[in-house]
C-alpha positions as CSV (number, residue, x, y, z in Angstrom):
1,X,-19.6,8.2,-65.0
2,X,-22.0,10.2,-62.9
3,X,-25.2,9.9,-62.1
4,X,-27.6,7.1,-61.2
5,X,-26.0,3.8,-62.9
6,X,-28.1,1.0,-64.3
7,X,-27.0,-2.6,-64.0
8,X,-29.1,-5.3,-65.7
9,X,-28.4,-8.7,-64.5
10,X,-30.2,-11.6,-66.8
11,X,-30.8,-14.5,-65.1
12,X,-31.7,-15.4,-61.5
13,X,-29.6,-18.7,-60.5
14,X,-26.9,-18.9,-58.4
15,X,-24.2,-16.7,-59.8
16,X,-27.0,-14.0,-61.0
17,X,-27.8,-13.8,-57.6
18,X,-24.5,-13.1,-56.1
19,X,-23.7,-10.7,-58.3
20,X,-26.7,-8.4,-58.1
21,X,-26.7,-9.0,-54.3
22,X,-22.6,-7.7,-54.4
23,X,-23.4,-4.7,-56.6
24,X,-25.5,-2.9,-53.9
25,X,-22.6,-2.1,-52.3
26,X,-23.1,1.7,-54.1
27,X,-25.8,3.1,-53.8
28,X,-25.9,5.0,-56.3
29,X,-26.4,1.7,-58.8
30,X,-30.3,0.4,-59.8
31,X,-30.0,-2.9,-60.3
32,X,-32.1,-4.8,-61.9
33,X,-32.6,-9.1,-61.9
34,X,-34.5,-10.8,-64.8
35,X,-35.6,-13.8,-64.5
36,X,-38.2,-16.1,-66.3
37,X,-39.4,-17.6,-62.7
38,X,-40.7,-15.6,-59.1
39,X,-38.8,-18.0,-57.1
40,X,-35.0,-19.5,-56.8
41,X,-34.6,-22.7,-57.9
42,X,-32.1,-24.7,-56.6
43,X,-30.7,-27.2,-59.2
44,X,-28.7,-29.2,-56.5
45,X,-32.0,-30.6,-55.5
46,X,-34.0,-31.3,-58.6
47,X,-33.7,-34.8,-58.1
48,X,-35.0,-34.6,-54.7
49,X,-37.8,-32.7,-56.2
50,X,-38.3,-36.3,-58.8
51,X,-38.3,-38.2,-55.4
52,X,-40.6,-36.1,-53.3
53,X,-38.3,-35.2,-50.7
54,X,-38.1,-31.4,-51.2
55,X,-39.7,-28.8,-54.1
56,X,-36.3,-27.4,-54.7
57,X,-37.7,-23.9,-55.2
58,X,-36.2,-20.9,-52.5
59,X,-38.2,-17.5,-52.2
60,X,-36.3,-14.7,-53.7
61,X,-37.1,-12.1,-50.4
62,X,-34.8,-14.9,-48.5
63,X,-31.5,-14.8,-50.4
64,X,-32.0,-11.6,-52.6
65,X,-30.8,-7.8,-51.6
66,X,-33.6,-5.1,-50.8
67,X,-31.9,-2.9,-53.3
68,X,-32.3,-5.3,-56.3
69,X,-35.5,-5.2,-58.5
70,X,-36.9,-8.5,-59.4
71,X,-38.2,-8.5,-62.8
72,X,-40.3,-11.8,-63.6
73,X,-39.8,-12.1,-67.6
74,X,-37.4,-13.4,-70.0
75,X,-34.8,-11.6,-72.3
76,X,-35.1,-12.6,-76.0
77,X,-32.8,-10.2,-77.2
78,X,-30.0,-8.0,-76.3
79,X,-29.3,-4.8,-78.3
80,X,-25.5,-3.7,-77.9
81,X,-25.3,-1.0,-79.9
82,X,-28.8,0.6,-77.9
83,X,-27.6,-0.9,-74.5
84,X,-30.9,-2.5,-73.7
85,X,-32.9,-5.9,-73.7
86,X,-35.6,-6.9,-75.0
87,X,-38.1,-8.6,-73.0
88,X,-40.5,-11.5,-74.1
89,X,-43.5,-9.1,-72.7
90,X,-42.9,-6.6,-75.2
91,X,-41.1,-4.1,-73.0
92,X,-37.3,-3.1,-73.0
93,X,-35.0,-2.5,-70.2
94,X,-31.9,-0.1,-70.6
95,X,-28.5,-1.0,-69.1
96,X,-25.0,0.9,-68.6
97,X,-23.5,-2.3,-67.4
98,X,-25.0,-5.9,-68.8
99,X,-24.1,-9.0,-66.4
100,X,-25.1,-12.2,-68.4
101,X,-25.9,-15.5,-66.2
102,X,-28.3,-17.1,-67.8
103,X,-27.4,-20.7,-66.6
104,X,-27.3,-24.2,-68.5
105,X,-30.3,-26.5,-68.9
106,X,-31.1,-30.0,-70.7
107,X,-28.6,-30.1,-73.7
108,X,-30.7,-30.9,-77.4
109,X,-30.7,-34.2,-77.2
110,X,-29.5,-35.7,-80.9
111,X,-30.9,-39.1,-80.3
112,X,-33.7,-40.6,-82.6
113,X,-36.9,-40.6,-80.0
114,X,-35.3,-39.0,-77.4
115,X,-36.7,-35.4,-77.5
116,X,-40.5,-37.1,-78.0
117,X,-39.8,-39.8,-75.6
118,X,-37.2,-39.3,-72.8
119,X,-38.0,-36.6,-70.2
120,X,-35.6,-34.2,-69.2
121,X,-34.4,-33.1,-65.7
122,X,-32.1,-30.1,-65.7
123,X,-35.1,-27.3,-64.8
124,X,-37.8,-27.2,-62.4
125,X,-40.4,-27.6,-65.2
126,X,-38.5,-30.8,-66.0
127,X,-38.6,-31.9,-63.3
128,X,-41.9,-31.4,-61.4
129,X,-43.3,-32.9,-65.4
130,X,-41.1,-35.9,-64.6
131,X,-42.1,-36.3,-61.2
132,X,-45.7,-36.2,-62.0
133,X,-44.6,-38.9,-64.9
134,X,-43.1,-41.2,-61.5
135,X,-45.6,-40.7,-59.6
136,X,-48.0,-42.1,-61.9
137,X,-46.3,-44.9,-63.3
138,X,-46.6,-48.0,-61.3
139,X,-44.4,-49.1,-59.0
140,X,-42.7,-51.9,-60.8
141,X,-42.3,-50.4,-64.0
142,X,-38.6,-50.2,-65.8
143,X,-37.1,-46.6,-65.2
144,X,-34.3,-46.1,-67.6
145,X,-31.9,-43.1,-66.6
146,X,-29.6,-42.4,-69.8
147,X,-26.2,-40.1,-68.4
148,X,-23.7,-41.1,-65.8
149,X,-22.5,-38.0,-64.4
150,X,-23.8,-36.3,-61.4
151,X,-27.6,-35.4,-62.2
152,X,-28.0,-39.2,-63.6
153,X,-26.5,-41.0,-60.2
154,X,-28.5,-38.4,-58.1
155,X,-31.8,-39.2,-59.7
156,X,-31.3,-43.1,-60.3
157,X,-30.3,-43.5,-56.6
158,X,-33.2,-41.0,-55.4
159,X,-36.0,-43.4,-57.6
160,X,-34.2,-46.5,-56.3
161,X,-34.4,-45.5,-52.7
162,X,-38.3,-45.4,-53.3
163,X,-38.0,-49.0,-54.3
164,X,-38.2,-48.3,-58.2
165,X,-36.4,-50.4,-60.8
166,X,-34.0,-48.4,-62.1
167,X,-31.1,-48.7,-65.0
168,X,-28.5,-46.1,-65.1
169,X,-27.0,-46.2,-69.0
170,X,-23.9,-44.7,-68.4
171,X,-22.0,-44.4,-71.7
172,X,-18.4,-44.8,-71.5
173,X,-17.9,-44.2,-68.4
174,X,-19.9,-44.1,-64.8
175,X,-19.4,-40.6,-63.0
176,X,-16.4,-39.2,-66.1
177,X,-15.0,-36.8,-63.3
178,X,-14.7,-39.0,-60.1
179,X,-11.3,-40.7,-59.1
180,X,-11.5,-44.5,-59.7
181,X,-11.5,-44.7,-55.7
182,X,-14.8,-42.6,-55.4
183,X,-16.1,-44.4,-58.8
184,X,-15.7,-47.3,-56.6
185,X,-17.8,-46.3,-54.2
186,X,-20.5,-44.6,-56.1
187,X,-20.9,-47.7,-57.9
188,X,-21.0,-50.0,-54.6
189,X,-23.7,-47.9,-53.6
190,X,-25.8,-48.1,-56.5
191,X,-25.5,-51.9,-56.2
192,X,-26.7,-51.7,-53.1
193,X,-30.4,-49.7,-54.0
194,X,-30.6,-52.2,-56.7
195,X,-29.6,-50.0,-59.9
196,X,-28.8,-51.9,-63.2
197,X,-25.5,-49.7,-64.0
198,X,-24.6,-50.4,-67.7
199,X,-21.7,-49.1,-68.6
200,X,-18.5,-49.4,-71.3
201,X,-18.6,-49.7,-75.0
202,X,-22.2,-50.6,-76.4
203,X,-23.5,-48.8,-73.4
204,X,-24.7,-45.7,-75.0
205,X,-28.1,-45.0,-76.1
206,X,-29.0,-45.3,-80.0
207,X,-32.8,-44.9,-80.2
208,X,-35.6,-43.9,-77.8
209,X,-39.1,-45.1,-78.4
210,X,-42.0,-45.2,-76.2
211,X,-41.4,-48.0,-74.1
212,X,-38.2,-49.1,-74.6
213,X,-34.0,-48.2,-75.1
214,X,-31.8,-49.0,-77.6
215,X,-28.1,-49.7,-77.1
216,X,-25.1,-49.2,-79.2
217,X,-24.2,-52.8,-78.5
218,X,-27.4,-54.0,-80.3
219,X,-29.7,-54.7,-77.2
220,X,-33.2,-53.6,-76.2
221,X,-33.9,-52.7,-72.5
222,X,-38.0,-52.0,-72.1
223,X,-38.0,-48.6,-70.1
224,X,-41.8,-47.5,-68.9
225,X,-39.9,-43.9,-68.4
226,X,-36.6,-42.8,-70.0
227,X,-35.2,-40.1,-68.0
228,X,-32.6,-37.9,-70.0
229,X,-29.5,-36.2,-67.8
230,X,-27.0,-36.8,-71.2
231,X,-25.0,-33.3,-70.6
232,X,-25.7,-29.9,-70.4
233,X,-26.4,-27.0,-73.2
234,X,-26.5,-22.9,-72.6
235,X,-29.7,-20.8,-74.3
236,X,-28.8,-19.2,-77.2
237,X,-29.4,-15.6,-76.2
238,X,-25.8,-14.5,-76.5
239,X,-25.4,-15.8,-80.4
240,X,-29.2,-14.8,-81.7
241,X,-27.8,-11.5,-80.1
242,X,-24.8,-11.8,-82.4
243,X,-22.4,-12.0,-79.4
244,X,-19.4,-14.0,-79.7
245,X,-19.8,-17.3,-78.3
246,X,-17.9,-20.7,-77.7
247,X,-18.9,-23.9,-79.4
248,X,-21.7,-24.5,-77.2
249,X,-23.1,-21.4,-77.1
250,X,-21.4,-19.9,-73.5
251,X,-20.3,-16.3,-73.8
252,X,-16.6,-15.8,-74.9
253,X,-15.0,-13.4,-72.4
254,X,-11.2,-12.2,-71.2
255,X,-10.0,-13.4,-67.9
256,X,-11.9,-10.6,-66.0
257,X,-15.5,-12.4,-67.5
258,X,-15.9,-9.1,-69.9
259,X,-17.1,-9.7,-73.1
260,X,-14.6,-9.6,-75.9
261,X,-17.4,-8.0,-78.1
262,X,-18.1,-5.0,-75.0
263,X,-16.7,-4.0,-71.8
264,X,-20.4,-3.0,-70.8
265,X,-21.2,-6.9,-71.0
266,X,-19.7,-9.5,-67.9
267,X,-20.5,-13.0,-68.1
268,X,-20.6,-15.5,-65.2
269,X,-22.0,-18.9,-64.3
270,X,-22.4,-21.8,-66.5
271,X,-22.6,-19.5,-69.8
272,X,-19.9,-17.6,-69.3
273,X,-16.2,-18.9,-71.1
274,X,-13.6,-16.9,-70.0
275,X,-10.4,-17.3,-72.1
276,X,-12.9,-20.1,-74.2
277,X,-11.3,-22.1,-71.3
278,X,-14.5,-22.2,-69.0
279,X,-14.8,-23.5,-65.4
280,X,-16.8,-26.6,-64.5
281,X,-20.8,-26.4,-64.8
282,X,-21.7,-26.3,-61.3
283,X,-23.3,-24.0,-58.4
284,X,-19.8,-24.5,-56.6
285,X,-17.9,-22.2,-59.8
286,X,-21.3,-19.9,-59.9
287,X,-20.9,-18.5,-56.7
288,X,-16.9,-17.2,-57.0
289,X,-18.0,-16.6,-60.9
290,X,-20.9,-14.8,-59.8
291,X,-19.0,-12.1,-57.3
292,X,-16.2,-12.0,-60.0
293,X,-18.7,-10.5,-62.3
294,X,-19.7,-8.4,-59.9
295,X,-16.2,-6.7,-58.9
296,X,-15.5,-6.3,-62.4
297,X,-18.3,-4.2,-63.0
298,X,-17.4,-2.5,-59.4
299,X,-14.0,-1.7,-60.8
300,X,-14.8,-0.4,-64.4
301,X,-17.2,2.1,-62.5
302,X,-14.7,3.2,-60.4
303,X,-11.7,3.5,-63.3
304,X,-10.2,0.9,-62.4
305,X,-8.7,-2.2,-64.5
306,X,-10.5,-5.3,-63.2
307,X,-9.0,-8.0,-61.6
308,X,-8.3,-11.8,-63.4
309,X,-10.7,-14.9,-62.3
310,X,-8.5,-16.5,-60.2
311,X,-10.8,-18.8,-58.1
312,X,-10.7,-22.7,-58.5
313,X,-12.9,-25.9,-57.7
314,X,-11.9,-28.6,-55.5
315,X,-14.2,-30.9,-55.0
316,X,-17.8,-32.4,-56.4
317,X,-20.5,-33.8,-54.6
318,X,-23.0,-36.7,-55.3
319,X,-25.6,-37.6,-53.4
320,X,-26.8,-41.5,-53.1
321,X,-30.6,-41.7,-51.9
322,X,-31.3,-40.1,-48.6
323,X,-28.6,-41.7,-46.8
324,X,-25.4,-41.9,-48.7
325,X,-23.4,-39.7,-50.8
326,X,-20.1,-39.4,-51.8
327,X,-17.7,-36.2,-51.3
328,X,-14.7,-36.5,-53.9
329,X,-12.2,-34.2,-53.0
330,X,-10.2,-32.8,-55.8
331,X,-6.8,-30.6,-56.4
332,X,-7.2,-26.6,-57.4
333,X,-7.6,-27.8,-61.1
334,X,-10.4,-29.0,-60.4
335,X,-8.9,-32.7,-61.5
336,X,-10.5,-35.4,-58.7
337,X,-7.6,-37.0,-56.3
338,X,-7.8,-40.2,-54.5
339,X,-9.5,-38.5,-51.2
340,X,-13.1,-39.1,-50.7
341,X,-15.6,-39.5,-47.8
342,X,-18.7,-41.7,-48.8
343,X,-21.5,-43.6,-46.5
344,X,-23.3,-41.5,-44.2
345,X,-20.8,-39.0,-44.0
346,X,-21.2,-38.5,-48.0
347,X,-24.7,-37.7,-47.5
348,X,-24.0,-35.2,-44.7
349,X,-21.1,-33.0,-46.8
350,X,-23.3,-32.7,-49.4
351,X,-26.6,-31.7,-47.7
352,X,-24.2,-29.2,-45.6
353,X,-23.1,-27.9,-49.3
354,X,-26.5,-27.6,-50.5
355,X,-27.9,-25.8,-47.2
356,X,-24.6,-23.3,-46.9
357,X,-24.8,-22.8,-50.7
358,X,-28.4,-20.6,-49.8
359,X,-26.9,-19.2,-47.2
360,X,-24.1,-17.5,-48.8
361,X,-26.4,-16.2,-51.1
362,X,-28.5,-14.5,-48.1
363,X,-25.2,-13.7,-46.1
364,X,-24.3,-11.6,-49.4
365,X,-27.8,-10.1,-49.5
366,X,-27.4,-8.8,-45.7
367,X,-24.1,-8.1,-45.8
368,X,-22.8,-7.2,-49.6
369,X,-19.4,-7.7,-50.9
370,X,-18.5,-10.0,-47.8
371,X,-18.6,-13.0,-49.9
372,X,-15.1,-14.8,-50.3
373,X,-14.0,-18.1,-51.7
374,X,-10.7,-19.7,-50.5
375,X,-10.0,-22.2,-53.1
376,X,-7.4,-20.4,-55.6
377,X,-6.6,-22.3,-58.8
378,X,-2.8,-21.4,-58.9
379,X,-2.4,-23.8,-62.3
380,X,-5.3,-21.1,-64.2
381,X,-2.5,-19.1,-66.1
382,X,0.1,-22.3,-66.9
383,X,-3.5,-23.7,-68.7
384,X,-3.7,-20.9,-70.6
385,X,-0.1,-20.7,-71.6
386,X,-0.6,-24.0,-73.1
387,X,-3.6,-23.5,-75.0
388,X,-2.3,-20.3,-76.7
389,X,0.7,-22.3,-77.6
390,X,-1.6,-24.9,-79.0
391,X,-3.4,-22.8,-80.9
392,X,-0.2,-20.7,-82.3
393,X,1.0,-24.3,-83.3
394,X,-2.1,-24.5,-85.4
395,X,-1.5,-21.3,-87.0
């Protein structure tokens, strides 16, 4: 290819960003970064933005390259056969290379009431709505936070911390991916900011109504503010644009995050599903995800095959209020192990990971294609062994 080569990245998070900040390594690439919002958001503090402790937002001239244009719009459609997007203000923008990261948000909650009562948290508009919500309910009214992973602990300990009733409904389990020693921990904590932690069978929500929850088990809690942090879902860009997509809607790709529909399309981040065996839905897998799709455009341009994904996760962070937090270390398969750090410490790891996490993103920016990530998931290809067996058992 020859000539001036235009790369289209959708979607301005935290893998979009490393990877348009990696491609200005040529300069003989225009790349381009669309994105619905003028400034970064980062998710890892959301629920600090609920408490009033930071606005979670990052400007773009901090952590993005000079070379990359920053397009404020969103993509409704992408036209594979033209090589160019449609954007929701009418105009188009033409690609050679596509990189899709267009993030996760609030899943479609399936719960009677919930998508009229319960309010969201996964996007800055979610949660600056719900913090306006907090801030002007009264200080003893029942806060009701339905999901038990991460984003639900985070926000019912941040709330807590301000001296707010709080119940976390957990479902089966609180914190699914934590080793029962870090469970432990998490839940000793919660005890201690005063948070109602229902949990086990029954503990599921049923029906959402205005002021008030319904459990499997049959019983009523009154709830002033349901707050909804029950999973994660992808946009459906990628399927209206007939691309093929996993069951949730996350971009199928090979092991080098192209497309299996086009070699001109890379997917990274939380939408991307490489081998439909995708990574964790986290800022910690969108940064190595992010470069990946990056080098793999790099490589194509150059003739050259592109390297397999090859990066793991090993560890996941929680934070408990301003001053705790819990760092659960976990092997290169991203499975937790019985290592963790909580207390004081906790809190400190995880505003450490939250602080470097920008500053990679500017480091890349200054300095482009000297990002690295250390952590090597060595059991990738056994995984994938297995579930092609699986599936040729099937057949």
């Amino acid at each position: 290819m020859t000539g001036n080569i235009d790369v289209v990245v959708i979607g301005g998070g935290y893998a979009g960003v490393m990877a348009a900040n990696r491609l200005t390594q040529r300069d003989d690439l225009t790349v381009t970064l669309i994105n619905p919002r003028p400034t970064f958001v980062e998710r890892i503090r959301l629920h600090q933005l609920v408490g009033g402790s930071d606005d979670a937002v990052v400007n773009y001239r901090e952590i993005l390259a000079d070379g990359v244009r920053l397009v404020v719009d969103t993509v409704t459609r992408i036209d594979v056969a033209e090589r160019s997007v449609t954007l929701a203000t009418g105009g188009t923008a033409s690609y050679d290379y596509l990189i899709y990261a267009v993030g996760s948000g609030s899943a479609d909650p399936q719960v009677p009431g919930a998508a009229e009562f319960a309010y969201p948290i996964a996007s800055l508009e979610e949660a600056q709505r719900l913090r306006s919500v907090v801030d002007s309910a009264p200080v003893t009214a029942a806060v009701t936070v339905v999901g038990g992973g991460p984003l639900g602990i985070e926000g019912a300990a941040e709330l807590a911390e301000l001296g707010r009733s709080v119940t976390l409904v957990c479902g089966e389990q609180l914190g699914p991916y934590l080793h029962p020693r870090g469970r432990r921990s998490v839940a000793k904590e919660l005890s201690r900011l005063g948070v109602t932690v229902l949990d086990g069978p029954g503990a599921t929500v049923t029906t959402v109504t205005r002021d008030a929850v319904q459990l499997g088990d049959g019983r009523g809690l009154p709830s002033a503010v349901t707050i909804w942090s029950a999973g994660f879902g992808v946009p459906d860009l990628a399927a209206r644009s007939g691309l093929s997509t996993d069951a949730v809607g996350r971009l199928l790709t090979d092991e080098t995050l192209t497309s299996v529909d086009d070699q001109r399309i890379i997917a990274t981040g939380d939408a991307a599903a490489p081998s439909d065996l995708p990574l964790r839905m986290s800022c910690q897998a969108a940064l190595p995800l992010g470069s990946h799709a990056a080098d793999t455009v790099l490589s194509r341009i150059a003739g050259e095959r592109p390297a397999d994904f090859s990066k793991g996760i090993a560890a996941m962070c929680i934070s408990l209020g301003r001053r705790a937090g819990v760092f659960q270390a976990a092997h290169r398969d991203d499975t937790a192990m019985g290592l963790h750090l909580s207390g004081r410490l906790g809190a400190k790891l995880k505003e450490a990971v939250c602080t470097n996490t920008v500053k990679q993103l500017a480091a890349e920016a200054g300095k482009p294609g000297s990002h690295s990530w250390p952590v090597r998931d060595a059991t990738r290809q056994q995984r994938l062994q297995a579930k092609l067996g699986e599936a040729l058992a099937t057949q």
